[in-house]
Short mmCIF file of the C-alpha atoms (twelve columns), coordinates in Angstrom:
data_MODEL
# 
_entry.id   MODEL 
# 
loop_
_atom_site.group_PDB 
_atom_site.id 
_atom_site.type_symbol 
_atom_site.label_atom_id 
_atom_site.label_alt_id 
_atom_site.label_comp_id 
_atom_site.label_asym_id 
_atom_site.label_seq_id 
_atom_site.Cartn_x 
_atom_site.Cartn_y 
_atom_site.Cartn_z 
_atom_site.pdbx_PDB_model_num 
ATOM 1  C CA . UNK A 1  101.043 -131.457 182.030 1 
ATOM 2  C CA . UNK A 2  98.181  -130.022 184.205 1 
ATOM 3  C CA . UNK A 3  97.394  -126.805 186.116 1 
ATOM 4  C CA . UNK A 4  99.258  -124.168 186.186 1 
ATOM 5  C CA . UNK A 5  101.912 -126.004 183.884 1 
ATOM 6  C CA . UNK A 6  99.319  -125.629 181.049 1 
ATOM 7  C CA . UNK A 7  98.510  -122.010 181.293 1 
ATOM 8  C CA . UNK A 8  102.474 -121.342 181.300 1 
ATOM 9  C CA . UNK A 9  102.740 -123.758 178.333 1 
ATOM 10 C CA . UNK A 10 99.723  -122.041 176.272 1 
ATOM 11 C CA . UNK A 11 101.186 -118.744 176.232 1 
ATOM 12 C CA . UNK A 12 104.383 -120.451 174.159 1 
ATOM 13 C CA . UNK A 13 102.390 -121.750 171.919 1 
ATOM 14 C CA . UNK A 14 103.517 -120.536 168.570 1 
ATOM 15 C CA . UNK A 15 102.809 -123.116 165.822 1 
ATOM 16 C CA . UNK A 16 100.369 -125.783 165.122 1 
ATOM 17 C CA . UNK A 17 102.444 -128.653 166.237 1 
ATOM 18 C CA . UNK A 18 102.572 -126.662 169.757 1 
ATOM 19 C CA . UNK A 19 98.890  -126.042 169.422 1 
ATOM 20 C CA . UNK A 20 98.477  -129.520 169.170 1 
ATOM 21 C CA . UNK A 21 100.483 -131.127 171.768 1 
ATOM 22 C CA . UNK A 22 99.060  -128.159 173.906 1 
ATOM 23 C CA . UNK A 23 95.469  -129.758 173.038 1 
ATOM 24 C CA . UNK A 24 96.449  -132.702 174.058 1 
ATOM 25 C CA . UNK A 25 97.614  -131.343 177.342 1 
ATOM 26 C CA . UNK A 26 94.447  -129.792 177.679 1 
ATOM 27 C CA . UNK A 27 92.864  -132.972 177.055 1 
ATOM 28 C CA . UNK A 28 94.762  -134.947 180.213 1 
ATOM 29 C CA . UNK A 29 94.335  -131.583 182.008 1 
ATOM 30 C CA . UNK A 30 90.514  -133.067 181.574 1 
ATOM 31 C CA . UNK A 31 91.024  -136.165 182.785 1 
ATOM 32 C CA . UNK A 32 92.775  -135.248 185.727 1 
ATOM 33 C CA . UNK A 33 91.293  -131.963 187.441 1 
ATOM 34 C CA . UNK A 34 87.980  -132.207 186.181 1 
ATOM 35 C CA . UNK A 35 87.686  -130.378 190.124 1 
ATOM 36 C CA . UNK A 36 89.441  -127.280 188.607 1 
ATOM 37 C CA . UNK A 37 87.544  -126.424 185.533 1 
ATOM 38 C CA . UNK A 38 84.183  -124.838 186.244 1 
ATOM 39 C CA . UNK A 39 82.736  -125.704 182.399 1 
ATOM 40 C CA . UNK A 40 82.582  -129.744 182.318 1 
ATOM 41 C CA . UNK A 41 79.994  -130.201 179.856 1 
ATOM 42 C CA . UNK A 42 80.443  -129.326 176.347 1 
ATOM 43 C CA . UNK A 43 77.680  -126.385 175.965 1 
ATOM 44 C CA . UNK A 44 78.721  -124.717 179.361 1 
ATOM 45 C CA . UNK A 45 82.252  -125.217 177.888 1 
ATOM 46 C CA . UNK A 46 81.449  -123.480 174.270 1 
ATOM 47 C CA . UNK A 47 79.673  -120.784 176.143 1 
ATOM 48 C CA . UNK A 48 82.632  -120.322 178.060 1 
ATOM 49 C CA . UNK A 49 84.422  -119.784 175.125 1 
ATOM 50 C CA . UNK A 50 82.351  -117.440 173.419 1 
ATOM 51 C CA . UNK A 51 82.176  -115.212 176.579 1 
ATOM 52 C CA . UNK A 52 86.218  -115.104 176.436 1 
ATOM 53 C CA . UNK A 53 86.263  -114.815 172.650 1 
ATOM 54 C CA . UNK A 54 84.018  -111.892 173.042 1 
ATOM 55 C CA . UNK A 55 85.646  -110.489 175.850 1 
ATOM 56 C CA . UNK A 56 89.305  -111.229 174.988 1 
ATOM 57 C CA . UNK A 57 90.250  -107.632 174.014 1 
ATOM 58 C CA . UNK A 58 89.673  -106.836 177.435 1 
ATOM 59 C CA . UNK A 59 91.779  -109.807 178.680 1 
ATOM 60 C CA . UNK A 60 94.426  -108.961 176.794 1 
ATOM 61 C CA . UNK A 61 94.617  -105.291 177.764 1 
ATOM 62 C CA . UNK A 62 94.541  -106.246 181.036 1 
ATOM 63 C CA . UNK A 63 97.599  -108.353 180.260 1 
ATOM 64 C CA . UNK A 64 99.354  -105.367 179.302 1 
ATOM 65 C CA . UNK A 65 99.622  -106.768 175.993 1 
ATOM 66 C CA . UNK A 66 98.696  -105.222 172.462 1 
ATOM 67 C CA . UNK A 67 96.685  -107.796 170.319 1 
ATOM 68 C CA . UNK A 68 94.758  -107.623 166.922 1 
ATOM 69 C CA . UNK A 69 91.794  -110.185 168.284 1 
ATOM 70 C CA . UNK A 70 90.793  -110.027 164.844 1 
ATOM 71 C CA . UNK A 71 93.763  -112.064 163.436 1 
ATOM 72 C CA . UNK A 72 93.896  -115.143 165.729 1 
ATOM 73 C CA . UNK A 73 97.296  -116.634 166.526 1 
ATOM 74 C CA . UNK A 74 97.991  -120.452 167.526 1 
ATOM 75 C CA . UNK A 75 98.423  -118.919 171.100 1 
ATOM 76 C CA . UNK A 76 95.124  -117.152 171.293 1 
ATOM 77 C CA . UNK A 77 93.769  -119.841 170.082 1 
ATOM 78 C CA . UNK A 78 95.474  -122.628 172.796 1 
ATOM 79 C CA . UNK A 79 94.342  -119.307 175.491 1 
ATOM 80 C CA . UNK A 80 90.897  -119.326 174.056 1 
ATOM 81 C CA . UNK A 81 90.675  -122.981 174.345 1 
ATOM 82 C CA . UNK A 82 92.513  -123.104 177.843 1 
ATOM 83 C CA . UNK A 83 90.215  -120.334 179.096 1 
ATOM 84 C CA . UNK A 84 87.188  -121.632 178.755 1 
ATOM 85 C CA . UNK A 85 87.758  -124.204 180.817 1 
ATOM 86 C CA . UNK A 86 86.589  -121.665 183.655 1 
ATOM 87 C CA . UNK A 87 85.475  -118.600 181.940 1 
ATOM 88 C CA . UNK A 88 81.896  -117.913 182.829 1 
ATOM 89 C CA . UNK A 89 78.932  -117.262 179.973 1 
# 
């Protein structure tokens, strides 16, 4: 699963085995559109997700979707993870 296929599967990701599989998604996603993600080494890719982490209230209100980003679910997490992928620091 790669692409946009991920970013549809992320958002059903509801317990750890999805979180999991997803991760391993993500990983092949890796493999095989390294062209697509902007954050290919590990520190751009942390800062990444610590600029979405710390902006993900926004994200989600933009979403049109009511979150507690203080209580982390298996899908924030796999969007956190999935997100930083391109998310700029």
């Amino acid at each position: 699963m790669v692409g946009d296929d991920l970013y549809d599967y992320a958002r059903t990701v509801n317990s750890r085995e999805d979180f999991i599989k997803f991760v391993e998604y993500l990983n092949e996603d890796y493999g095989q559109q390294q062209g697509q993600w902007e954050n290919l080494t590990l520190g751009s890719y942390l800062g990444g997700l610590s600029a979405f982490a710390t902006d993900m209230a926004g994200y989600y209100k933009n979403m049109g979707e009511t979150v507690d980003v203080n209580t982390i679910t298996w899908r924030m997490a796999a969007e956190m993870l999935l997100a930083a992928t391109v998310y700029g620091s």
